[in-house]
Backbone as ProteinMPNN parsed JSONL, in Angstrom:
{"seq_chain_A": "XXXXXXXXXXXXXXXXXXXXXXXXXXXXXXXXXXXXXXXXXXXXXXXXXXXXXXXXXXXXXXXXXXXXXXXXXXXXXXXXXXXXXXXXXXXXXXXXXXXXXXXXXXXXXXXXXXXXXXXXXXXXXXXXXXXXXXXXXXXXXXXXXXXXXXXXXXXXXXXXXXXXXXXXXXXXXX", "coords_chain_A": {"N_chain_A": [[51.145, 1.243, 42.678], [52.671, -0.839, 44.198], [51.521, -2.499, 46.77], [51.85, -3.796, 49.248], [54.272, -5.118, 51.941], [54.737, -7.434, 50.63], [55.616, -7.094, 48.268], [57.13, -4.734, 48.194], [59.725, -5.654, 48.606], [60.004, -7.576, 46.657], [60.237, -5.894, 44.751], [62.535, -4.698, 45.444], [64.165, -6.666, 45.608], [64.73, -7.482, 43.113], [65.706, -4.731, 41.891], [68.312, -4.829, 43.368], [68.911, -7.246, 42.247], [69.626, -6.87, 39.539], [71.83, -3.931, 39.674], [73.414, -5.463, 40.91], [74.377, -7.767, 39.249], [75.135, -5.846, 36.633], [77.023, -4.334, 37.84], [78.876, -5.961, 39.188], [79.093, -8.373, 37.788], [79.024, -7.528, 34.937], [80.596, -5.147, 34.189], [82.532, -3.024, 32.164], [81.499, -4.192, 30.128], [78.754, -3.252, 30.398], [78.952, -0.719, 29.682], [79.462, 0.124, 27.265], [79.472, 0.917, 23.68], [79.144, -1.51, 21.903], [76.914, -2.869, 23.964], [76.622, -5.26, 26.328], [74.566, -5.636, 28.679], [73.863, -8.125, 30.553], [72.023, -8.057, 32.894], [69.823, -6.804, 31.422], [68.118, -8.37, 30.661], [66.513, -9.304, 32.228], [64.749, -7.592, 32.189], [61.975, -8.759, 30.659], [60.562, -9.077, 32.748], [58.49, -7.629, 33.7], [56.509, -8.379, 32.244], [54.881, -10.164, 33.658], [53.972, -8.93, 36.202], [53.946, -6.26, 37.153], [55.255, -4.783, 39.687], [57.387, -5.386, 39.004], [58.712, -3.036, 37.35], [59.475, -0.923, 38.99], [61.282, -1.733, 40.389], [63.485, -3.045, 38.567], [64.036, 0.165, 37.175], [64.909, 1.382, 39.527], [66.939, -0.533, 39.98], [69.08, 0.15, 37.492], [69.473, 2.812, 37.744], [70.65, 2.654, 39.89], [73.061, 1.166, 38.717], [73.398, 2.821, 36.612], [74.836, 5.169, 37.822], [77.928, 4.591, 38.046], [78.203, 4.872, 35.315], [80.726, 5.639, 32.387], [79.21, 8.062, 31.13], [78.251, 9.767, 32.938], [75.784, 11.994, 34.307], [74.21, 12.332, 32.601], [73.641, 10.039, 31.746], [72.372, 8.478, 33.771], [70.071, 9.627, 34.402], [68.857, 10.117, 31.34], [69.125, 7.21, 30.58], [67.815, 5.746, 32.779], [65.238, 6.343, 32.99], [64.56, 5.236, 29.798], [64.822, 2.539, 30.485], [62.603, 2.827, 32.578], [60.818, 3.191, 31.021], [60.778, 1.113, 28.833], [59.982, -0.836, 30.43], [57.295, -0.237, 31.444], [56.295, -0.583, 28.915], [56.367, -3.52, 28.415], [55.211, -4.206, 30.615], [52.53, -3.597, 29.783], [52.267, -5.008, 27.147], [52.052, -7.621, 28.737], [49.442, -7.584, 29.686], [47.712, -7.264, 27.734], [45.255, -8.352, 24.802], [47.775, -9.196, 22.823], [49.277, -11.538, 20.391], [51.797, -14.085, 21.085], [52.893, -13.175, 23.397], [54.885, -13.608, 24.557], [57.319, -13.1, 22.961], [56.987, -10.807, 22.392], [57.862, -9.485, 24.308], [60.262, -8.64, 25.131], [61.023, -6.866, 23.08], [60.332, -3.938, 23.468], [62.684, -2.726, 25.101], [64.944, -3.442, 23.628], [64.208, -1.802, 21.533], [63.735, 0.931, 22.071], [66.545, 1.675, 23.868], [68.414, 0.918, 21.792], [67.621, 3.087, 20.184], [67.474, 5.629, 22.211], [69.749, 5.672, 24.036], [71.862, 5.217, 22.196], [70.892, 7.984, 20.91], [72.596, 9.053, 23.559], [74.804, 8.368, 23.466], [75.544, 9.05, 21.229], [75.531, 11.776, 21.131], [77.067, 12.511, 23.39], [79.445, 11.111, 24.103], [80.376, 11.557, 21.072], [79.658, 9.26, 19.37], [79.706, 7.57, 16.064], [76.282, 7.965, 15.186], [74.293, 6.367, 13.818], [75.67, 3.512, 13.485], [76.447, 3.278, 16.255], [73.642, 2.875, 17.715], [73.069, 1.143, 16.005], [74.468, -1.462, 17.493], [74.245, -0.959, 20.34], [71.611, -1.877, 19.97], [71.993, -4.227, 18.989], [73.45, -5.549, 21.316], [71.837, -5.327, 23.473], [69.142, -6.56, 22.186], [70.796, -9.333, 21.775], [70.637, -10.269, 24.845], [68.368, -9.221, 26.038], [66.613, -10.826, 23.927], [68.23, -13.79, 23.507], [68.732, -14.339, 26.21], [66.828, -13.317, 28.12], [64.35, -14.488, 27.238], [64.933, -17.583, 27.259], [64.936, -16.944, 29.8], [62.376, -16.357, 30.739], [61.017, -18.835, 30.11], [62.271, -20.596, 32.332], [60.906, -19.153, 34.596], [58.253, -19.994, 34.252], [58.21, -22.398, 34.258], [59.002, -23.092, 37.359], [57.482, -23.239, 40.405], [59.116, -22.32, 42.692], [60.661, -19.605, 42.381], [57.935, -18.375, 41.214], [56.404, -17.881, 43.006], [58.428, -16.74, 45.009], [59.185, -14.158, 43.536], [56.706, -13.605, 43.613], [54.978, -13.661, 40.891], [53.097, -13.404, 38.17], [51.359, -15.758, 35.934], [51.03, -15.221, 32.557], [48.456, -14.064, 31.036], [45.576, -15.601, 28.739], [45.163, -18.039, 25.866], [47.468, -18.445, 24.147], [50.189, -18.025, 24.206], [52.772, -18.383, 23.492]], "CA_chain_A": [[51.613, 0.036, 42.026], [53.337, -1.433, 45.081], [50.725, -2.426, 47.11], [51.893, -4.28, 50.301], [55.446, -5.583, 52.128], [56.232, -8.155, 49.837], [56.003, -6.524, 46.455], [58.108, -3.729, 47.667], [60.57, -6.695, 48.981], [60.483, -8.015, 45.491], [60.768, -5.194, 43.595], [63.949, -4.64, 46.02], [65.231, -7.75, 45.163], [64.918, -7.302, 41.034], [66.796, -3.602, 41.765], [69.542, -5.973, 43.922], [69.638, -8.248, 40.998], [69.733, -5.834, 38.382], [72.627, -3.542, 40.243], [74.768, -6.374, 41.041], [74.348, -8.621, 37.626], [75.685, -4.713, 35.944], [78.126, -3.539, 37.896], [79.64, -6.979, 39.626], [79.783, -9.223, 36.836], [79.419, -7.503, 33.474], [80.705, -3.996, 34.546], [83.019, -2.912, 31.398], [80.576, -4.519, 28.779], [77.475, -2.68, 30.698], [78.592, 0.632, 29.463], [80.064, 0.521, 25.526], [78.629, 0.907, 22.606], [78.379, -2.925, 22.115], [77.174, -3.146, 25.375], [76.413, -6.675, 27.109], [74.329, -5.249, 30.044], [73.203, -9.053, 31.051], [70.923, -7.867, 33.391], [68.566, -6.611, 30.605], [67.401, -10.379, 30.784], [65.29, -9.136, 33.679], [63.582, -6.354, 31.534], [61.087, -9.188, 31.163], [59.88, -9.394, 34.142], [57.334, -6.764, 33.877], [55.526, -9.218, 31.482], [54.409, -11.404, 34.659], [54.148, -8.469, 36.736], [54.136, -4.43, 37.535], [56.315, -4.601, 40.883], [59.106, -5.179, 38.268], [58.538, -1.931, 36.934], [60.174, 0.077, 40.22], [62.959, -2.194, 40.635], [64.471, -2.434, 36.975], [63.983, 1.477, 36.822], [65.793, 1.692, 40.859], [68.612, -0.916, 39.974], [69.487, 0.946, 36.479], [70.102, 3.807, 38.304], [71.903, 2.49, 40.793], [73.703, 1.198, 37.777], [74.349, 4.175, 35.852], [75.602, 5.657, 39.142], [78.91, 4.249, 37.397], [78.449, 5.393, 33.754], [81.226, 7.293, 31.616], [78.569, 8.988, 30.531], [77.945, 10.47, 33.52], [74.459, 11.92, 35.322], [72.544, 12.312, 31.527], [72.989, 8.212, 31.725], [71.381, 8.052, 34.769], [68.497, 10.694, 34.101], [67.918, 9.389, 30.006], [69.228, 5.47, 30.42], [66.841, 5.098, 33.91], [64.162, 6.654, 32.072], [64.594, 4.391, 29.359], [64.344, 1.484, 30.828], [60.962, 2.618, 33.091], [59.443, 3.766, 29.75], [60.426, -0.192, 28.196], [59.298, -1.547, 31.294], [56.363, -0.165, 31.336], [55.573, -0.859, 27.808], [56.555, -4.538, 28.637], [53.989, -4.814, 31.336], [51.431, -3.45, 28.543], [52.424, -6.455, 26.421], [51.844, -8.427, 29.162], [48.078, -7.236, 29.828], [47.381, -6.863, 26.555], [44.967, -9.098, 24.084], [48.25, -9.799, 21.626], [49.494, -13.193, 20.71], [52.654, -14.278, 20.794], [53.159, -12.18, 24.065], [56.588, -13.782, 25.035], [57.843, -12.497, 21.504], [57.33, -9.608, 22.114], [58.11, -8.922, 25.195], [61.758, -8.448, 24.771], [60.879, -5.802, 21.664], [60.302, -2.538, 24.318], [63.981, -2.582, 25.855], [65.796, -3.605, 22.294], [64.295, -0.815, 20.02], [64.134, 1.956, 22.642], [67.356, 1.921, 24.558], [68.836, 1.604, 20.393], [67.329, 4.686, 19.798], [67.838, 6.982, 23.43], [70.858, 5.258, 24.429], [72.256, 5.36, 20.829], [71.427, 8.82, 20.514], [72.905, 9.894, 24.012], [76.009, 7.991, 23.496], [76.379, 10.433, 20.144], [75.489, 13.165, 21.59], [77.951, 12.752, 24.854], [81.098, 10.604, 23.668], [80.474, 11.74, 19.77], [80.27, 8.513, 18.661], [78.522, 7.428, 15.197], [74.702, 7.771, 15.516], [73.827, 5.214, 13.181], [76.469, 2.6, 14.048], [76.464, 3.121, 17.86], [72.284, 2.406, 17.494], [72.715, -0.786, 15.789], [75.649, -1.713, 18.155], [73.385, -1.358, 21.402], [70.776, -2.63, 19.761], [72.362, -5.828, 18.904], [73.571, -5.945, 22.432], [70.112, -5.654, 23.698], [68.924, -7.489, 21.425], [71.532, -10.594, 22.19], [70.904, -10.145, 26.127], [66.553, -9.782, 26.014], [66.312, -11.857, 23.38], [69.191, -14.688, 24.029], [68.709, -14.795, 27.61], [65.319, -13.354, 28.736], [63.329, -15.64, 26.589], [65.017, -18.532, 28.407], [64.591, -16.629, 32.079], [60.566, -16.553, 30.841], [60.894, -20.34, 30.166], [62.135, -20.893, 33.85], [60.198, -18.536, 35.483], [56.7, -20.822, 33.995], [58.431, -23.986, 34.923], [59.645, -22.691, 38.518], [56.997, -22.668, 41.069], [59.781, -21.26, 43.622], [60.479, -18.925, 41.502], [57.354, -17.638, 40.694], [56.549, -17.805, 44.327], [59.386, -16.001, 45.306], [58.639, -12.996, 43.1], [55.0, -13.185, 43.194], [55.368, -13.371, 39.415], [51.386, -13.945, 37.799], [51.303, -16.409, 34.354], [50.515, -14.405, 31.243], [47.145, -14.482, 30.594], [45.482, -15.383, 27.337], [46.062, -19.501, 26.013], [48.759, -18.25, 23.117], [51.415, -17.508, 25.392], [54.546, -18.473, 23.038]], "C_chain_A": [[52.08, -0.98, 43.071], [52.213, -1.451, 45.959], [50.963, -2.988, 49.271], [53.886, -4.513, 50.63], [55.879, -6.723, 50.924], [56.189, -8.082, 48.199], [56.676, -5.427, 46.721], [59.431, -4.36, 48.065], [60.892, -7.166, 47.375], [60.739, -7.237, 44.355], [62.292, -4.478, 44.111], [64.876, -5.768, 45.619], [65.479, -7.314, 43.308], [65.937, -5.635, 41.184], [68.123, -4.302, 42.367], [70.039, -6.276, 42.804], [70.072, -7.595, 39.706], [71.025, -4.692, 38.232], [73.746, -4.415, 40.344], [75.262, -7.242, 39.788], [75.565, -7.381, 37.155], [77.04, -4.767, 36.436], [79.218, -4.567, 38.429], [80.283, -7.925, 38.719], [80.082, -8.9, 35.139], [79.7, -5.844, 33.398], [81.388, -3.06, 33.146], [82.114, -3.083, 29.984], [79.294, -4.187, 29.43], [77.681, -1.174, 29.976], [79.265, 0.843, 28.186], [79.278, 0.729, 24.848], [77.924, -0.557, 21.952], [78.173, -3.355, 23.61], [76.55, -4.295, 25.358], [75.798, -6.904, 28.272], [73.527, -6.902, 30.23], [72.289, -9.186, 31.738], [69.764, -7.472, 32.95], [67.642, -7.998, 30.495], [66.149, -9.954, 31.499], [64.078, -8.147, 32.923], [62.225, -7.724, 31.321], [59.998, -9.672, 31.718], [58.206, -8.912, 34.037], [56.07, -7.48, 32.747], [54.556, -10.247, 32.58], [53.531, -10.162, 36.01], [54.951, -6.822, 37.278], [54.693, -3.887, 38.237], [57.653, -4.796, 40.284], [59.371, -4.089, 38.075], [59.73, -0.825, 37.827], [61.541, -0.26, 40.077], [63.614, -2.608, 39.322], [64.625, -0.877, 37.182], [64.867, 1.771, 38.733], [67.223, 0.802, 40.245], [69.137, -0.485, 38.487], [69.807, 2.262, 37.21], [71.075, 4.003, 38.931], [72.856, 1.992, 39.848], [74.514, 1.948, 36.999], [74.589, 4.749, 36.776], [77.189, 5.487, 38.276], [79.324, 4.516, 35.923], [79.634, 6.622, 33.717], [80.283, 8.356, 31.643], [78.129, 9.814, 31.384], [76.33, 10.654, 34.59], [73.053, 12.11, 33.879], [72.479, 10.647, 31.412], [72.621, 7.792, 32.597], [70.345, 8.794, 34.441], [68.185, 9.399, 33.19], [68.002, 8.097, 30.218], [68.103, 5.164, 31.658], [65.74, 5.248, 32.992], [63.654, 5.98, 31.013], [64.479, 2.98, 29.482], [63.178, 1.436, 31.926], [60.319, 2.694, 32.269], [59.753, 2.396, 28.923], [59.631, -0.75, 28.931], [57.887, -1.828, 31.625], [55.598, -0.859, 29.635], [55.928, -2.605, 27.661], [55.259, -4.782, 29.374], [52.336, -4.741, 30.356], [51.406, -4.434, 27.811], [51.572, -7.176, 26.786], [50.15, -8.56, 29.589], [47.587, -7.005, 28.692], [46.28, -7.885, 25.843], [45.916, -9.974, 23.048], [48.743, -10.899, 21.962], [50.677, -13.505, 20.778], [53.757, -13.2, 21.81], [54.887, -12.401, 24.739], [57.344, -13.162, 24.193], [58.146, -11.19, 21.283], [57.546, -8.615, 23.343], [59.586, -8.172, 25.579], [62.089, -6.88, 24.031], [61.326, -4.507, 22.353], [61.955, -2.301, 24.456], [65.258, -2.32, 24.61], [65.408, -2.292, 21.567], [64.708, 0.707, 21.004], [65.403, 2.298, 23.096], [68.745, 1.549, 22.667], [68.78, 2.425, 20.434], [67.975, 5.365, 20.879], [68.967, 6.299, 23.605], [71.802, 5.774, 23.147], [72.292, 6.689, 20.578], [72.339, 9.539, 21.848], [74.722, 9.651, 23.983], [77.046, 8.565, 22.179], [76.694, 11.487, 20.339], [76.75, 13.571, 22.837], [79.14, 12.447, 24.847], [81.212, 10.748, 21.843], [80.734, 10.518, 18.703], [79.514, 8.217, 17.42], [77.229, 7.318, 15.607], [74.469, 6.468, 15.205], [74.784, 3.922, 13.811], [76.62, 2.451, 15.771], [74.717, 2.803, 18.146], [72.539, 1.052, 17.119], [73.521, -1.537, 16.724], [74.882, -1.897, 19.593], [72.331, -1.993, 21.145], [70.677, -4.027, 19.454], [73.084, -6.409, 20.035], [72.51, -6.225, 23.515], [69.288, -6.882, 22.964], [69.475, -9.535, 21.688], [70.377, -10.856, 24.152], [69.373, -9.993, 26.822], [66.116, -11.048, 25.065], [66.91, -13.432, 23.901], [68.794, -15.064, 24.911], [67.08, -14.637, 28.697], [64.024, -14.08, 28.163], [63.76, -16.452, 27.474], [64.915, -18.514, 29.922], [62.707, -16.891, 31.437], [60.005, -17.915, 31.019], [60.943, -20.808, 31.549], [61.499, -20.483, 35.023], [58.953, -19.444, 35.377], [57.3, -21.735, 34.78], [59.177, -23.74, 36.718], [58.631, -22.605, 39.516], [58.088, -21.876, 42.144], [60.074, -20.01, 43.264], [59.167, -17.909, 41.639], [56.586, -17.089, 42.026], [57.184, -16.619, 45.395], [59.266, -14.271, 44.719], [57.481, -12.703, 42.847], [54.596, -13.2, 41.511], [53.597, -14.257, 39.214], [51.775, -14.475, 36.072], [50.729, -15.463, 33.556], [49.364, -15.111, 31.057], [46.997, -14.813, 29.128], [45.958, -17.231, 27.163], [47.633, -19.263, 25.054], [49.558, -17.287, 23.872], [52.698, -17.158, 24.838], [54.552, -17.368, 21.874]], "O_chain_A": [[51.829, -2.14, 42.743], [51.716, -0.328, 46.053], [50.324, -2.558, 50.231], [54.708, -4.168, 49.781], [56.999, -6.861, 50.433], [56.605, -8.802, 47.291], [57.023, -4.821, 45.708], [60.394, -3.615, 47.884], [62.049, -7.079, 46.962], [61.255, -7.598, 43.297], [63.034, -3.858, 43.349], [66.081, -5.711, 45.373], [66.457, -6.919, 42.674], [66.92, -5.556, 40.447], [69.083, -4.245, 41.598], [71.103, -5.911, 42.304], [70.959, -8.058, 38.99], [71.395, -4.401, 37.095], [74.871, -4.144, 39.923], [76.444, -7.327, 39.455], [76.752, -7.698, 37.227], [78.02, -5.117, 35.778], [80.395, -4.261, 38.24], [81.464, -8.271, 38.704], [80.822, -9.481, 34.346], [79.042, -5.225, 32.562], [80.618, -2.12, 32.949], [82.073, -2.299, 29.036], [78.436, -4.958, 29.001], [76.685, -0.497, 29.72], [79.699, 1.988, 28.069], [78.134, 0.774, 25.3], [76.755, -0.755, 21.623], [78.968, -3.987, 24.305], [75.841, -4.504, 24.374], [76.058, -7.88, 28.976], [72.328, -6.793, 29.97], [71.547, -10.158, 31.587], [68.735, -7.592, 33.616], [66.464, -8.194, 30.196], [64.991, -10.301, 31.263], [62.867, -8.081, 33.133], [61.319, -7.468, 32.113], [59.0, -10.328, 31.419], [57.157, -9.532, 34.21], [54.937, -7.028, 32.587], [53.638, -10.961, 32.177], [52.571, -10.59, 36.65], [56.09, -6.506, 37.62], [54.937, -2.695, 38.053], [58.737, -4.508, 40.789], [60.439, -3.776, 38.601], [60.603, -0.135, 37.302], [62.544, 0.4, 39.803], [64.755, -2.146, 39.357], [65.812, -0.693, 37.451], [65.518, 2.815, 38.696], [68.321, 1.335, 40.085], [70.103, -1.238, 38.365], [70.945, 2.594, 36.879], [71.989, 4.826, 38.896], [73.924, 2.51, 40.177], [75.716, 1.902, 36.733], [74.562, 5.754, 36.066], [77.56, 6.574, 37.832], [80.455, 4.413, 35.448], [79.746, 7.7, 34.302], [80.542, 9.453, 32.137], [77.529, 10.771, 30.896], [75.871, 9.801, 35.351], [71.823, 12.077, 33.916], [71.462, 10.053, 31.055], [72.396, 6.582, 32.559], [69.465, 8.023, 34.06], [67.696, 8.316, 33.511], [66.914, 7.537, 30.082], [67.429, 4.164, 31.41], [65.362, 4.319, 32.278], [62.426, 5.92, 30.954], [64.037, 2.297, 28.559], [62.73, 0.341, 32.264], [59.143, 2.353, 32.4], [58.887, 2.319, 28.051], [58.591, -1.22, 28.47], [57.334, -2.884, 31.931], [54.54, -1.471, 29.492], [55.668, -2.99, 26.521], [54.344, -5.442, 28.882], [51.402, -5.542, 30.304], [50.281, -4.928, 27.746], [50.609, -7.566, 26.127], [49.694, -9.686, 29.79], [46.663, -6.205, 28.834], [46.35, -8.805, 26.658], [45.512, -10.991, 22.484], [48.825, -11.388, 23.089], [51.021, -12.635, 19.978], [54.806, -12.651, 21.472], [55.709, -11.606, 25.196], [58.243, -12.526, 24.744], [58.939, -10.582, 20.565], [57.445, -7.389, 23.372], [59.717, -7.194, 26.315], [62.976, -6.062, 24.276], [62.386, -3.96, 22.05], [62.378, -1.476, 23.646], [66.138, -1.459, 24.583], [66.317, -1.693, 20.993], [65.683, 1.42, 20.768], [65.643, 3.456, 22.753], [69.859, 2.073, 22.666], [69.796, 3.051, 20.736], [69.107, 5.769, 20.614], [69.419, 6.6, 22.5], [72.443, 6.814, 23.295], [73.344, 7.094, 20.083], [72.901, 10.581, 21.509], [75.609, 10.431, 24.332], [78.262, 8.612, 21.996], [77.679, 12.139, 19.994], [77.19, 14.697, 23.069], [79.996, 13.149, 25.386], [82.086, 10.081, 21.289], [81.473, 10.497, 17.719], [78.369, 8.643, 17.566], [77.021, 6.481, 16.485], [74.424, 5.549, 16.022], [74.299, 3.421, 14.825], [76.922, 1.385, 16.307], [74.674, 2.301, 19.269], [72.281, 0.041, 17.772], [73.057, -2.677, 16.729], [74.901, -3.047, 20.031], [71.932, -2.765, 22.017], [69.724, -4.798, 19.57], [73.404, -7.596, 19.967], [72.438, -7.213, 24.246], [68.975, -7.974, 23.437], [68.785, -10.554, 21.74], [69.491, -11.703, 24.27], [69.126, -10.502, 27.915], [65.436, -12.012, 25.416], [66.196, -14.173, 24.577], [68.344, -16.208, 24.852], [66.52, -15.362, 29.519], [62.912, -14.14, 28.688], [63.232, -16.359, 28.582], [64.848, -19.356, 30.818], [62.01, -17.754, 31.971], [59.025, -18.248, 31.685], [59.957, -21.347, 32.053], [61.447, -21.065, 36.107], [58.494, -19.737, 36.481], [56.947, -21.886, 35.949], [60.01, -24.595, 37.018], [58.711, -21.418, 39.83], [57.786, -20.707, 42.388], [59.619, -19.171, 44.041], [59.314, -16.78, 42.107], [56.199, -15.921, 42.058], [56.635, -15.905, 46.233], [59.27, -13.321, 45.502], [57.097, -11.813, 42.088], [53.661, -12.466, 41.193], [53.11, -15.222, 39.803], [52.315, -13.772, 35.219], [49.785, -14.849, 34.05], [49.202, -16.326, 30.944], [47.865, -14.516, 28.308], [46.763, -17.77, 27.923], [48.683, -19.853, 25.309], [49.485, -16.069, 24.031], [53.493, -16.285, 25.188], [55.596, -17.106, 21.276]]}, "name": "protein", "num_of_chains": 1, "seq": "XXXXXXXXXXXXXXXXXXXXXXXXXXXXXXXXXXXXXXXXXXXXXXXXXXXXXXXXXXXXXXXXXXXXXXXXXXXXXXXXXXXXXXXXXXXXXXXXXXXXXXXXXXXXXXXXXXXXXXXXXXXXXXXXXXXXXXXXXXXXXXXXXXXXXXXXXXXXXXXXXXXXXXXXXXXXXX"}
């Protein structure tokens, strides 16, 4: 997947940004049940580009490094966000329409579900209610915010430059 120096440079930077966003500025509201992980914004990425893939799934780790929850929220939560990531970049190679739309979807329903159930299973908290609870924090934090990072990433040549980031193919983009 990583093919040369500066896609494993940029998928170092997106684990950077992804690590520091978590644990520097939204450290407390990265790990609740309504969590606020802001750096999910970046999930994304992997719609433009497959070198996201590494570095979301490296700076979540380095992330949950810090979890209550311990070393099953680094195992299942990393895991969880390489297995959205990936199904983000699928989006993004895909024939469907309305690929910004749904690019967000992967990160929001999954990390509901596995997150949701490990955060029952580990701090006993409601299934059902601790699911909709990350999921509407996800939800806020891909939706909310990584729609408008997709907006600046198009209109950015430095930007897109900077992370090597490739336009979504296809003309129905939005």
């Amino acid at each position: 997947m990583i093919k040369n120096t500066k896609q494993l440079v940029t998928s170092a930077i997106i684990a950077t940004i992804y690590a520091v966003v978590t644990i520097f500025l939204t450290y407390p509201m990265s790990f609740q049940a309504s969590q606020f992980r802001v750096a999910e914004a970046l999930t994304i990425l992997p719609l433009f580009t497959p070198v996201a893939i590494p570095g979301l799934f490296i700076g979540c780790i380095i992330s949950n490094l810090l979890s209550p929850v311990g070393p099953l929220d680094v195992i299942f939560g990393s895991l969880t966000t390489l297995i959205a990531a990936i199904a983000t970049w699928q989006i993004g190679k895909s024939n469907l329409k309305h690929k910004k739309l749904l690019a967000p979807l992967p990160p929001v329903i999954l990390n509901a579900i596995i997150i949701g159930l490990l955060l029952n299973y580990t701090l006993k908290w409601p299934l059902v209610l601790t699911m909709l609870q990350v999921g509407f924090g996800e939800l806020l934090c891909c939706y909310g915010l990584g729609l408008p990072l997709i907006t600046v990433i198009e209109k950015n040549n430095y930007l897109k430059q900077l992370l090597s980031l490739q336009f979504i193919k296809g003309k129905d983009r939005a």
